[in-house]
TORFI-422664 format. One record per residue (C-alpha): residue number from 1; residue in three letters; z, y, x. Coordinates in steps of 0.2 Angstrom, whole numbers, plus 5000, padded with zeros to 4 digits. Example, Ala and Ser with C-alpha at 12.3 -4.5 7.8 and 13.67 -1.06 7.14 Angstrom:
<pts>
+-----+------+------+------+------+
| pos | code |    Z |    Y |    X |
+-----+------+------+------+------+
|   1 |  ALA | 5039 | 4978 | 5062 |
|   2 |  SER | 5036 | 4995 | 5068 |
+-----+------+------+------+------+
</pts>
This chain:
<pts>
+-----+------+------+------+------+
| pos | code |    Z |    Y |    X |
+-----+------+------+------+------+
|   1 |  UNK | 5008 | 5089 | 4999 |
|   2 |  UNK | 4991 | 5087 | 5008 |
|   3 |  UNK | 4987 | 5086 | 5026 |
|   4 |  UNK | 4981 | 5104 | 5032 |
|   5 |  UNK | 4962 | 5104 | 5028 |
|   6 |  UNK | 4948 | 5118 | 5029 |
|   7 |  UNK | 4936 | 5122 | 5016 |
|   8 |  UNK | 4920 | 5112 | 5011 |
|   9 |  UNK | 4903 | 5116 | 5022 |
|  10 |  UNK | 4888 | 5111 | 5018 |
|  11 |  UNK | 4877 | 5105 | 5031 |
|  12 |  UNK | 4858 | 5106 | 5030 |
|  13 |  UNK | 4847 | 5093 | 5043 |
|  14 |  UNK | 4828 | 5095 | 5046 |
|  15 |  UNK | 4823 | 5077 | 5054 |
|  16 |  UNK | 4807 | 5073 | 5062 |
|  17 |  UNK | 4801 | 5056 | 5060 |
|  18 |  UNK | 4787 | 5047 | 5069 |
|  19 |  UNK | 4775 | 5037 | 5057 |
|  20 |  UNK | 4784 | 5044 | 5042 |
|  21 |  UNK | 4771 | 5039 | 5025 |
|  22 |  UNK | 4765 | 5054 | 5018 |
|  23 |  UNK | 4773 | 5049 | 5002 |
|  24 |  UNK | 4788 | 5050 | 5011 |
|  25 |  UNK | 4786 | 5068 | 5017 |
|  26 |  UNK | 4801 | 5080 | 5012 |
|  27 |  UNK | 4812 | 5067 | 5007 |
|  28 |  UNK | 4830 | 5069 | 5004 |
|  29 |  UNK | 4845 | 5061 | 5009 |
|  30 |  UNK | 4865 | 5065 | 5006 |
|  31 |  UNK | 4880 | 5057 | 5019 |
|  32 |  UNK | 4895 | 5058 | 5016 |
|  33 |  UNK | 4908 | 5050 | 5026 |
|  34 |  UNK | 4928 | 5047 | 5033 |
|  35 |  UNK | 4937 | 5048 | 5016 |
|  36 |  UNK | 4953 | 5041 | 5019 |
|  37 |  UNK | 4957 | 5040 | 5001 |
|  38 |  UNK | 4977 | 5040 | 4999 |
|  39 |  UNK | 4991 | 5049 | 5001 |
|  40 |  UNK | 4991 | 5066 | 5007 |
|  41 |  UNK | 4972 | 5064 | 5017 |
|  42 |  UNK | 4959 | 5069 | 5003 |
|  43 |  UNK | 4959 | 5081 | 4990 |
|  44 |  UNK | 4954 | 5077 | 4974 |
|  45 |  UNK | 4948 | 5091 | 4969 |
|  46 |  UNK | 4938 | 5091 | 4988 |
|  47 |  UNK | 4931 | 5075 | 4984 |
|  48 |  UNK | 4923 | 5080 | 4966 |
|  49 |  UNK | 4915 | 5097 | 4976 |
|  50 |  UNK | 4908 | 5085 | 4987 |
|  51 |  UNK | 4901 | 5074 | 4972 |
|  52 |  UNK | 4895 | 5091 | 4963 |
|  53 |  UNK | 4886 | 5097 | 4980 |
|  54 |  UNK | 4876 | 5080 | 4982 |
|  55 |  UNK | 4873 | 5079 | 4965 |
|  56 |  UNK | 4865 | 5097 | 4967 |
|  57 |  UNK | 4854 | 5092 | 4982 |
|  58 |  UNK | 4846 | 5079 | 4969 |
|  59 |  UNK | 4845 | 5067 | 4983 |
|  60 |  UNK | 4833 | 5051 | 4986 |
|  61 |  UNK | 4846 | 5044 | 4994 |
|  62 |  UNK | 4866 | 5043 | 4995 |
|  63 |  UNK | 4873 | 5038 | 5011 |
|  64 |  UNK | 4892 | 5034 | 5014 |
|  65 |  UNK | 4895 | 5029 | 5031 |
|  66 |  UNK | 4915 | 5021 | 5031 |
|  67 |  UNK | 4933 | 5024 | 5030 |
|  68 |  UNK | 4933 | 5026 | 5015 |
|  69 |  UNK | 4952 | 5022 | 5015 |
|  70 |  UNK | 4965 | 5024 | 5031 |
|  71 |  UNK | 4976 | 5006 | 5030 |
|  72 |  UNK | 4981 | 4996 | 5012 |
|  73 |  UNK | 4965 | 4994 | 5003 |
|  74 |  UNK | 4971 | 4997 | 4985 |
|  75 |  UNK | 4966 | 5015 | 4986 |
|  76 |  UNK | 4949 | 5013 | 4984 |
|  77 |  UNK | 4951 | 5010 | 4966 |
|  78 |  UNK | 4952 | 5028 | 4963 |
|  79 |  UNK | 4939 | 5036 | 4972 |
|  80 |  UNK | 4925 | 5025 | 4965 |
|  81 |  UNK | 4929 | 5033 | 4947 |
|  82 |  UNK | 4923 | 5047 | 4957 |
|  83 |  UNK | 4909 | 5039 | 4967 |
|  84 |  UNK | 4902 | 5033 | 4948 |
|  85 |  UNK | 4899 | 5052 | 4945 |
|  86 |  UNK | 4886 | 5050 | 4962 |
|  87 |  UNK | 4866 | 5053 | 4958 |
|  88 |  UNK | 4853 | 5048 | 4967 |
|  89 |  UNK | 4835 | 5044 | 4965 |
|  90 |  UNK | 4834 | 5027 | 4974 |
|  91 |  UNK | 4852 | 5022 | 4976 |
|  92 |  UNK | 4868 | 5024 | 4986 |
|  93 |  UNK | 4870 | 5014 | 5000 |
|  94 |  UNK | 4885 | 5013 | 5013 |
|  95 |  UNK | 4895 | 5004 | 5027 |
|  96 |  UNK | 4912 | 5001 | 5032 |
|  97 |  UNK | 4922 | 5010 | 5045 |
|  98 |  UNK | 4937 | 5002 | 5056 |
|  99 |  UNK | 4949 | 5010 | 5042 |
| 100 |  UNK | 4942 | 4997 | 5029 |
| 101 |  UNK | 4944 | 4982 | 5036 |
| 102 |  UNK | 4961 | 4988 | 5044 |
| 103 |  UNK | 4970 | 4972 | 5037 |
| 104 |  UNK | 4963 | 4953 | 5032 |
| 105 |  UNK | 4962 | 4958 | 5013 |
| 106 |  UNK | 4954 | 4974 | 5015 |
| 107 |  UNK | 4934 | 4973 | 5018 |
| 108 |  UNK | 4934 | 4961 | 5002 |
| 109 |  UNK | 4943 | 4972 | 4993 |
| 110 |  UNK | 4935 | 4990 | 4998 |
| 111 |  UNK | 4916 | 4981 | 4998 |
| 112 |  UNK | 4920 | 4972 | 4978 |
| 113 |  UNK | 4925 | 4989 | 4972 |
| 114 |  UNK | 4911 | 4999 | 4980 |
| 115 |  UNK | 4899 | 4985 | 4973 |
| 116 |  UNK | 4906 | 4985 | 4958 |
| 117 |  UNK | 4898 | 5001 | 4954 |
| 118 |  UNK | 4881 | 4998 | 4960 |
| 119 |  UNK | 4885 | 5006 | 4980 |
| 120 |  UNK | 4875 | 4994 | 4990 |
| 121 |  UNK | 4885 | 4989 | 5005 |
| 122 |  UNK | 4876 | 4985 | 5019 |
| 123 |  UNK | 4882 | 4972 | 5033 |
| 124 |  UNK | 4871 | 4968 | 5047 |
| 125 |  UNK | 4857 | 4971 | 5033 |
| 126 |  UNK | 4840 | 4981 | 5030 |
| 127 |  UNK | 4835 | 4985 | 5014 |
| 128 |  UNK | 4819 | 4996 | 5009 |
| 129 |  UNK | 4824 | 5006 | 4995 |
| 130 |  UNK | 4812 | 5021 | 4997 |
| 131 |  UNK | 4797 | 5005 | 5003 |
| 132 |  UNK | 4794 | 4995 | 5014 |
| 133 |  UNK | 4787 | 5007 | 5027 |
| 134 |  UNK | 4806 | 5015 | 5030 |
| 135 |  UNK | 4820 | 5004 | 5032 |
| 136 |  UNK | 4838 | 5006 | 5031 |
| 137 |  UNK | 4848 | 4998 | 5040 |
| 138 |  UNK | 4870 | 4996 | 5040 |
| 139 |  UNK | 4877 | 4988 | 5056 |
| 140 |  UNK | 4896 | 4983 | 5055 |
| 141 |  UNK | 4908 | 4993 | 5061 |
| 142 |  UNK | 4907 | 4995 | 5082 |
| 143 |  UNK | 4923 | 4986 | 5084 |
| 144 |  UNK | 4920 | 4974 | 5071 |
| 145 |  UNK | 4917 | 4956 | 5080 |
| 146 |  UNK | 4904 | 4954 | 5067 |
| 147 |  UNK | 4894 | 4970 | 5076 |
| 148 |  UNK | 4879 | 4961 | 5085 |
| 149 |  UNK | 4863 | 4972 | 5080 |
| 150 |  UNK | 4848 | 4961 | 5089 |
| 151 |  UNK | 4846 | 4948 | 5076 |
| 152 |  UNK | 4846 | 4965 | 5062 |
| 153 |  UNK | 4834 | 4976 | 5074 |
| 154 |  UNK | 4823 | 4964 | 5080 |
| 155 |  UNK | 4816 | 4957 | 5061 |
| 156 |  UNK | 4809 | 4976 | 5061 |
| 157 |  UNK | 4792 | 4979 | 5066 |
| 158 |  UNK | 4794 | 4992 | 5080 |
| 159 |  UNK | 4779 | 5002 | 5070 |
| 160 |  UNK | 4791 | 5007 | 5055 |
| 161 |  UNK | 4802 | 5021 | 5055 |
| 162 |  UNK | 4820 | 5015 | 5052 |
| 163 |  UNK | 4839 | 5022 | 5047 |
| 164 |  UNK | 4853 | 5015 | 5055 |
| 165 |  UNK | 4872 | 5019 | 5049 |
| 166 |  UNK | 4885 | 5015 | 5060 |
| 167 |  UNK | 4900 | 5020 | 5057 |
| 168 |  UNK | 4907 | 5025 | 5076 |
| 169 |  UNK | 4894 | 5035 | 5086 |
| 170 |  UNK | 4898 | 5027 | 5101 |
| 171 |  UNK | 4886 | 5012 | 5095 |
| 172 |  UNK | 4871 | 5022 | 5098 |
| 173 |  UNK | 4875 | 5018 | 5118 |
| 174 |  UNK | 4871 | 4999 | 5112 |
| 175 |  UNK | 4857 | 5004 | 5098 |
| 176 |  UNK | 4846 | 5011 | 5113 |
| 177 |  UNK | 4839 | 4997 | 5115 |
| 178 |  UNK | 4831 | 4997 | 5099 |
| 179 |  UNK | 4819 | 5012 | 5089 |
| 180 |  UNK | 4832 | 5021 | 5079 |
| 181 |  UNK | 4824 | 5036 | 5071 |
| 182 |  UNK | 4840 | 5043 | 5065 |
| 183 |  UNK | 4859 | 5034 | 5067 |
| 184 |  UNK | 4872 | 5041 | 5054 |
| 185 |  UNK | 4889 | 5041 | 5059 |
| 186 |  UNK | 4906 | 5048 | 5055 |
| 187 |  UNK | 4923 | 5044 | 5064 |
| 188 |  UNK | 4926 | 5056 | 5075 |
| 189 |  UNK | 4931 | 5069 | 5061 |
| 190 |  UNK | 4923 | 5083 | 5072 |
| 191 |  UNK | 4938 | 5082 | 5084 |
| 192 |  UNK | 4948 | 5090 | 5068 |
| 193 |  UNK | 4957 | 5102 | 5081 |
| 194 |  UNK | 4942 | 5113 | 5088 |
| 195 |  UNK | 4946 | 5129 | 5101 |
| 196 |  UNK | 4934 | 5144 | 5099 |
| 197 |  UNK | 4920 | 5140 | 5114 |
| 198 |  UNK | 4932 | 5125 | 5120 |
| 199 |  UNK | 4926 | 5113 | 5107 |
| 200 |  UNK | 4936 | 5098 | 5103 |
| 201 |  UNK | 4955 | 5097 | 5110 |
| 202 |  UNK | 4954 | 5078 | 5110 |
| 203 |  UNK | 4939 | 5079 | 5119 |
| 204 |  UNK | 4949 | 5087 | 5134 |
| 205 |  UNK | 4963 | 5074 | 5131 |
| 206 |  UNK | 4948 | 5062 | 5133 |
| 207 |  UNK | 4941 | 5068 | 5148 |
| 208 |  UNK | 4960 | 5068 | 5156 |
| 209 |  UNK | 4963 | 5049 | 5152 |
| 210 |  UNK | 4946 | 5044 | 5158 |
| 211 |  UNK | 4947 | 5053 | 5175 |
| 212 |  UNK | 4964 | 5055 | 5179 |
| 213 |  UNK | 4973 | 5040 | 5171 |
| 214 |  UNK | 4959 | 5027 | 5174 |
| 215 |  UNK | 4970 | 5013 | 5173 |
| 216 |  UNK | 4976 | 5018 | 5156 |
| 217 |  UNK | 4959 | 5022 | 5148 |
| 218 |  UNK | 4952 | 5004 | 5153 |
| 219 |  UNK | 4967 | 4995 | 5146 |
| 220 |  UNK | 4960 | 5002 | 5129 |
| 221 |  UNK | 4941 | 5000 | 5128 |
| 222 |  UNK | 4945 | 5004 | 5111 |
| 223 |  UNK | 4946 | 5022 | 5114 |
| 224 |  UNK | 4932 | 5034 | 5109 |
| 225 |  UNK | 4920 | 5035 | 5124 |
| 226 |  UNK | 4908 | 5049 | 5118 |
| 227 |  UNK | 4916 | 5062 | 5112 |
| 228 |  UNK | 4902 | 5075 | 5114 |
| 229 |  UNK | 4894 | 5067 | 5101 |
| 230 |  UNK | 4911 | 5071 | 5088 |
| 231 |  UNK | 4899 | 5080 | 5075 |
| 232 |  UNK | 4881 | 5086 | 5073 |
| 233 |  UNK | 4865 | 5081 | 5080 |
| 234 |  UNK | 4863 | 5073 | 5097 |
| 235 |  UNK | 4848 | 5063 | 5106 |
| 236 |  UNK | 4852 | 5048 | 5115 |
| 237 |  UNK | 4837 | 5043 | 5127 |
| 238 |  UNK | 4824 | 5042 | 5112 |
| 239 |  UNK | 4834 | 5041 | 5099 |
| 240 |  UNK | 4841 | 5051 | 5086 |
| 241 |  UNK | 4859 | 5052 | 5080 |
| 242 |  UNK | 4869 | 5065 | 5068 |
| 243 |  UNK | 4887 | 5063 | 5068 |
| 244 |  UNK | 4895 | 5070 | 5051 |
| 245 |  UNK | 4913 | 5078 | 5050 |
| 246 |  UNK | 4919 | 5067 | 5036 |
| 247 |  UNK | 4930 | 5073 | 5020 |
| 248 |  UNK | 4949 | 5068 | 5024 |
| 249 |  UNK | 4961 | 5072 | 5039 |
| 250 |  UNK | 4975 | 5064 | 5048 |
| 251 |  UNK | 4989 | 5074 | 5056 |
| 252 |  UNK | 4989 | 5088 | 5060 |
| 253 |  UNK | 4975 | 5093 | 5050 |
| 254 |  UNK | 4959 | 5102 | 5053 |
| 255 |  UNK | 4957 | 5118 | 5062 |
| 256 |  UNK | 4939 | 5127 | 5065 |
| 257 |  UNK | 4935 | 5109 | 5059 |
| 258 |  UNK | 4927 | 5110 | 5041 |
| 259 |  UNK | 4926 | 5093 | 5029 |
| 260 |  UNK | 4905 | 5092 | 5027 |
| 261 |  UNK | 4892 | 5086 | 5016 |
| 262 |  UNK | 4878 | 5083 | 5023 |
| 263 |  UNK | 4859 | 5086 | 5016 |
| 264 |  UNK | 4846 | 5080 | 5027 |
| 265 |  UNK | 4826 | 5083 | 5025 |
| 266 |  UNK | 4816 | 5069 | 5033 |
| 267 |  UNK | 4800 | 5076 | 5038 |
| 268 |  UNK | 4784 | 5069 | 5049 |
| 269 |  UNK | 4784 | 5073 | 5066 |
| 270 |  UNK | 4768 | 5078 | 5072 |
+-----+------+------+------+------+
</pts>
């Protein structure tokens, strides 16, 4: 029996990018994100309407920003028969979350079978799939050791326009320091429990641990520090980050907190 879940949204994104190439105008990109392939977390059926609604969008681009199991790796061999079914007009490109590397075997593991079937895994990477005046670029996860973004950021001329995924909001508080157009994320799973004009319960359990038990919250540094970025789009100083609810759920479930796929339009900003 499956974890309580909600049914699929689908959420549409109009970005505005500074120095966009004309060529580039209207271009079209899908993320999907927080998986948690196994045991009770993601339905199949959930994952192929999400596969059928990308497909749909007829993307330039396919983004899958991490988790894409919770803790043994070996279930990642049965949502790439999925991921095969994914189109896209210049590739599908993704990053690891915490979840994935969750034991010494498992970033191999997730990253052979993504590669495998032609999903391009970035690691402290750019790659320029749609030219070299847009670059892409996938950080390690945020509590990775391997997460050091100023060797990645700065081989970037500061005049192009650049994509960063990065599995864990909270990175864009580091990523300030560089030009980051638009940061992808997931983790957060939208707070999966969401009160009617209250938002996020764990936001509230957030708030109590920072500024009530203070000694508890430091002890973790761990811990989720932004929770008002948990979904949608936010700006952080100049930059721009969007914050996808992801596909699977822990316990308890969802509630008021839909899976997504999201379709994002990258336009120039004038």
């Amino acid at each position: 029996m499956y974890i309580r879940t909600e049914p699929l949204r689908v959420e549409t994104l109009t970005v505005e990018i500074s120095g966009l190439p004309t060529a580039l105008q209207g271009t079209k990109l899908v993320q999907m994100s927080d998986f948690h392939y196994g045991p009770h977390q993601l339905p199949t059926k959930l994952l192929e309407r999400a596969i059928a609604i990308c497909n749909e969008a007829e993307p330039d681009l396919v983004l899958l920003t991490g988790d894409f199991v919770t803790y043994a790796p070996d279930p990642i061999h049965e949502p790439v028969k999925y991921f095969q079914q994914l189109q896209s007009r210049a590739g599908i490109y993704a990053v690891l979350g915490n979840h994935d590397m969750y034991y010494p075997e498992s970033k191999p593991e997730v990253m052979a079978a993504l590669t495998e079937i032609g999903i391009k895994v970035l690691w402290n990477e750019v790659a320029y799939p749609l030219g070299s005046q847009l670059a892409l670029v996938g950080m390690p996860d945020f509590w990775s050791r391997e997460f050091n973004p100023a060797p990645v950021m700065d081989r970037i001329a500061t005049d192009i326009p650049r994509i960063v995924l990065s599995h864990q909001p909270d990175s864009a508080q580091v990523l300030r320091e560089w030009r980051v157009d638009l940061q992808l994320s997931g983790h957060i799973h939208g707070g999966q429990i969401c009160l009617p004009k209250i938002g996020p319960l764990l936001l509230w359990v957030n708030l109590l641990l920072k500024n009530v038990f203070k000694s508890i919250y430091s002890v973790f540094p761990w811990l989720i520090k932004h929770w008002e970025w948990a979904e949608g789009f936010h700006q952080v100083g100049s930059n721009y980050l969007y914050v996808n609810r992801g596909l699977g759920t822990y316990w308890p479930g969802r509630l008021f907190c839909p899976p997504d796929v999201t379709v994002i339009t990258l336009v120039q900003r004038h």
